[in-house]
C-alpha positions as CSV (number, residue, x, y, z in Angstrom):
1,X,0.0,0.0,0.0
2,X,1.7,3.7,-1.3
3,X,1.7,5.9,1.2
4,X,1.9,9.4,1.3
5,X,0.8,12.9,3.0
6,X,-2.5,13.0,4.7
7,X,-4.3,15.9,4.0
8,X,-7.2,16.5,6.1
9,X,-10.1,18.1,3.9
10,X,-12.7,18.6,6.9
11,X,-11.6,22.1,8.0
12,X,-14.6,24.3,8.6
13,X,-15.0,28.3,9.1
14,X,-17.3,29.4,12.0
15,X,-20.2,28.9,9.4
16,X,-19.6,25.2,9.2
17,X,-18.3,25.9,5.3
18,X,-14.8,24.5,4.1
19,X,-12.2,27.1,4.2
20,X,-10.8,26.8,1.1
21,X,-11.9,26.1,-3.0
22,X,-10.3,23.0,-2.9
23,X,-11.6,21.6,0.4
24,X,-15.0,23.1,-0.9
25,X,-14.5,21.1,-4.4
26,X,-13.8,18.0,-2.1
27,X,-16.5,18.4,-0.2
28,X,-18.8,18.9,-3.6
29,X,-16.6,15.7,-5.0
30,X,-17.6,13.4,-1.7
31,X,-21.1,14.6,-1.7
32,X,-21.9,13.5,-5.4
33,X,-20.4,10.2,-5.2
34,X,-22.5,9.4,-1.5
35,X,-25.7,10.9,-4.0
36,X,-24.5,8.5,-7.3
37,X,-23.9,5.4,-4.2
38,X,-27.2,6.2,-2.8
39,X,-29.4,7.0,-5.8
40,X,-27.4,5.8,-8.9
41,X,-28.1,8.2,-12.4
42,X,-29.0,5.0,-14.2
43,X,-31.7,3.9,-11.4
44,X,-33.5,7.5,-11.5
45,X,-35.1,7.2,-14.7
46,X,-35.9,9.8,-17.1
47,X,-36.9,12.6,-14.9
48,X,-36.9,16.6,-16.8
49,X,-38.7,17.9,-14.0
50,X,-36.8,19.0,-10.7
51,X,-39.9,18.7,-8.3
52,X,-41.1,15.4,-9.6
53,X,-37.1,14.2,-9.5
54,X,-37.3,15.5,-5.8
55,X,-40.4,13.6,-4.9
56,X,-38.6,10.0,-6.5
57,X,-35.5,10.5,-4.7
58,X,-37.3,11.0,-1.3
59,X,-39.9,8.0,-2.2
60,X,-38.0,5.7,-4.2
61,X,-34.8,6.2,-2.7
62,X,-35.0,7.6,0.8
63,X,-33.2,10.7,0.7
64,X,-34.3,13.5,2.8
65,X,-36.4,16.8,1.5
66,X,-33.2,19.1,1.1
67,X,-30.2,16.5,0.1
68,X,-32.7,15.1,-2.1
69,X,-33.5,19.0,-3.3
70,X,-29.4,19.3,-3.7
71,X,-28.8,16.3,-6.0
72,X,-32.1,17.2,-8.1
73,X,-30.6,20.6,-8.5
74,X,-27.0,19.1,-9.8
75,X,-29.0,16.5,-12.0
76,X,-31.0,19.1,-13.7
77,X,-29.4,22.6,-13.5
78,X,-31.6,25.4,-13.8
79,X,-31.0,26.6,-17.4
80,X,-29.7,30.3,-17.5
81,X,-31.5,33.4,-18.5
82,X,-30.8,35.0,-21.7
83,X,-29.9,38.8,-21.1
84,X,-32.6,41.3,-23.0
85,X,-29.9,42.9,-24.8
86,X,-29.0,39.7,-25.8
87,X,-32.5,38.9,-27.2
88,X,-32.4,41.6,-30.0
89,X,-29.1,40.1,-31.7
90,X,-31.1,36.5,-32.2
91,X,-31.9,36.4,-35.8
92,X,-35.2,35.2,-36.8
């Protein structure tokens, strides 16, 4: 078995947030693979809508309301806003 430094990614400000980007990627990191372990992508089904994906992963699965909330909104991202402006320059 390698061994090597140990690097101890649970640091936490007063807020209970990791200090740092990195210990906040592996944080994000170790909570996506406990959500794929618990409720694998290829189990869901094809879900497009966040509330009803919400409502399987708390009945089918067991998650809680607001973990089950988190992975719905990381399976289906909340497409962004076009800009007004931005509007005028489509052509039709």
């Amino acid at each position: 078995m390698p061994l090597g430094p140990f690097a101890h990614l649970l640091r936490r400000d007063d807020s209970g947030r990791p200090l740092t980007p990195a210990e906040r990627e592996a944080e994000a990191a170790a909570d996506r693979l406990a959500f794929e372990l618990l409720a694998p992508v290829a189990e869901i089904g094809a879900v497009t809508d966040r509330g009803a994906l919400v409502a399987r992963l708390t009945t089918v699965f067991g998650l809680p309301p607001e973990p089950a909330a988190r992975y719905a909104a990381m399976l289906l991202p909340d497409v962004p806003r076009i800009d007004r402006a931005l509007t005028r320059l489509i052509v039709r």
